[in-house]
Each structure stands twice: as structure tokens, then as C-alpha cells.
N, C-alpha and C positions, 0 to 999 in steps of 0.2 A: 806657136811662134810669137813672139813679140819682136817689134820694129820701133824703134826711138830713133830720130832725126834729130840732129845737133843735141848730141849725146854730152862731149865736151865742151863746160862754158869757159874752160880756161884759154885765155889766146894765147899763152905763152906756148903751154904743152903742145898746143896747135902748129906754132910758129917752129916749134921744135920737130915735131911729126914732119913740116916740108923738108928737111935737109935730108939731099942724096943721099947721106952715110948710115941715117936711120934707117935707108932701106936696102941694107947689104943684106944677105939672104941669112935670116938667122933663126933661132928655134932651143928650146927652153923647156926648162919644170923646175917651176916655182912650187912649193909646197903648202903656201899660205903667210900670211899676214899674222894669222894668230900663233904662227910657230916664228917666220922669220921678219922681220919688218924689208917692203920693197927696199930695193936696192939699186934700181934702174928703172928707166921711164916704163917698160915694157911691163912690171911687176907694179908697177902706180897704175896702168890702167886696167890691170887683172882685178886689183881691186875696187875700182870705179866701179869695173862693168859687175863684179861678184859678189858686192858685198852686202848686196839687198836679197841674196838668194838664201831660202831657206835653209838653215840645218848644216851652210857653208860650210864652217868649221869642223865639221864632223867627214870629212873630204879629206881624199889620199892628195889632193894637192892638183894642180894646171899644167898641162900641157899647150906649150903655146908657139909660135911660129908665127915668121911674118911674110909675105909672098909678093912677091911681084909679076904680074906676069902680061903678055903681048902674044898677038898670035891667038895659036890653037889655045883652044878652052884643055877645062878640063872633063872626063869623059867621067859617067855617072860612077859611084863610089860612097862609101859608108868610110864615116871615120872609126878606128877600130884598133885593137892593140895588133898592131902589124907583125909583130915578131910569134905570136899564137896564132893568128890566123895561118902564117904559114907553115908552122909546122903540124896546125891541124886545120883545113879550112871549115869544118863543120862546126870548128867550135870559135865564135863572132862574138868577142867581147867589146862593145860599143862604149864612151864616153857616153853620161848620164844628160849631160847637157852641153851646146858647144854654142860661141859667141864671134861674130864676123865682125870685125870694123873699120869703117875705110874714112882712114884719118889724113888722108892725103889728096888735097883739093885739083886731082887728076879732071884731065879732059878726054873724056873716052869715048867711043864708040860700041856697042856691044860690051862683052864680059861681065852678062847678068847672070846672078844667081837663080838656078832652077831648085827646088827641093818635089822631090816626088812622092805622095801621098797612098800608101798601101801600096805599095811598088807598080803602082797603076802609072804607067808612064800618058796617059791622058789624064788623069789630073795632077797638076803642077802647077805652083807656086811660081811666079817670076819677079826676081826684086834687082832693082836695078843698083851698081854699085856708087849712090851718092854719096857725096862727104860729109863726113862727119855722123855717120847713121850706125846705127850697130842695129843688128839683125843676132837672133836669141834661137834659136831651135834644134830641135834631135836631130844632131849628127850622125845616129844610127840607120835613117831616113835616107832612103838614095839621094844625092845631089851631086851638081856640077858645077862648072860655070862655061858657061857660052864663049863662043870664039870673040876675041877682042878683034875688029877691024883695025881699030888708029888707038891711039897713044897706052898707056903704061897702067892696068889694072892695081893698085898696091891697097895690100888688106893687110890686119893681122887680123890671128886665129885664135883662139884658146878654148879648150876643150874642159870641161870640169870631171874629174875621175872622183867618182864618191866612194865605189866598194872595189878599185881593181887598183892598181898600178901599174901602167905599160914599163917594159926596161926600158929602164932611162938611156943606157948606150944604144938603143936604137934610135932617138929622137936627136943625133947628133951626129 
């Protein structure tokens, strides 16, 4: 797992992540930098967060999404080519790498991320959703996020697919 605190030093991109309308419930595959140049704030910080990762380019491309959420958490889960798993659930193809970042200077209560180690539900990881923090680990690894008591949890997601690609009209 890697955790970077004040991830972005641009304030503008910053000042851009506050506005309500960046956080309409949206979700994407970008396929790369080295094939398509970003096109939208969302695909600028795909490559922030991805481009110091080894061997990147040689990637089926990101899976990405942005979440907002209040309330019930979310209940433990692998990220995973959803549209395989259910037509076979024994066969779990998991994203290689996946990246959390909460670019929105919320005021929250609760809606910590849990990640679960050897599916050992006693040891767990808890990171709490700061701003401006990106949080790096296998998405294949059970996790959650805890019940939000008071205000508005908001992340984006992106998942790195090296040797698989999920269908894309599932992700939409």
C-alpha cells in the first residue's frame, strides 16, 4: 500500500475538484496517455497518479469512477471484472493495481477505508478519508468503507488493468 498526503500541488485543479458538478456520479476508461492525450480533469489526474508506475504503458488502460457517498458504508468487496464474475463466479479477475483519491476538501465523520489482509477480517488497515491524499493498493484485497455518520464522503477511483480488460459497456 502507498499513502501520499497532498498529493496535488496545483490549486487550481484543486479549486476545480470543489465544484458540485464535478461530483455528478460519473465513471470511465481512459486507455492511456501514451495512446490518447487526457482530455478531461479526470484523465489529468489518471496520469498524475499513474505515471510513475512501472511498465504503465504496456496497460490495457484505467477504469475509473467518481463516488460520492452518505450514509451506509460500503460492505466488504474486491474490485473485479464484474460482467465475468457473474457469469462465472469462480473465475475473479481482479485489477492489478487500484488508486483512491479524495480531492474534495469534505468535512466528514466516519467513511474510513478498511482494506483486509489475507482475507483475515482481524487484521485491517484503516485510513481515514483526508483531502487531498491518494491511497495506492490491491483492489483484489477485500475492502470497504465504513458508515459515514455527517457530511458527504467524495473520492475518485481508478483501477489499473495490465493483462485483462473489463467490458467497457459495463462500466457505464
Amino acid at each position: 500500500m502507498i499513502l501520499l498526503d497532498d498529493f496535488v500541488k496545483d490549486k487550481a485543479i484543486l479549486q476545480e475538484l470543489e465544484k458540485e458538478s464535478m461530483w455528478v456520479s460519473s465513471r470511465g476508461w481512459y486507455d492511456g496517455w501514451w495512446d490518447t492525450p487526457p482530455s478531461n480533469l479526470w484523465e489529468h489526474l489518471i496520469k498524475a497518479i499513474w505515471s510513475h508506475y512501472p511498465d504503465v504503458e504496456q496497460s490495457h488502460g484505467f477504469e475509473w469512477w467518481t463516488n460520492t457517498q452518505e450514509g451506509e458504508g460500503l460492505s466488504w468487496h474486491q474490485d473485479k471484472d464484474e460482467v465475468l464474475a457473474e457469469a462465472d463466479n469462480s473465475n475473479i479477475v481482479c485489477p492489478e493495481f487500484g488508486a483512491i483519491f479524495y480531492p474534495y476538501p469534505h468535512k466528514i465523520e466516519g467513511g474510513m477505508l478498511e482494506i483486509m489482509f489475507g482475507n483475515d477480517q482481524d487484521i485491517v488497515e484503516r485510513i481515514s478519508p483526508v483531502y487531498n491524499r491518494l491511497v495506492m493498493f490491491d483492489p483484489g484485497q477485500f475492502h470497504r468503507v465504513r458508515k459515514v455518520y455527517s457530511g458527504k464522503r467524495r473520492a475518485f477511483i481508478v483501477n489499473l488493468w495490465k493483462n485483462h480488460t473489463p467490458p467497457k459497456e459495463s462500466m457505464y
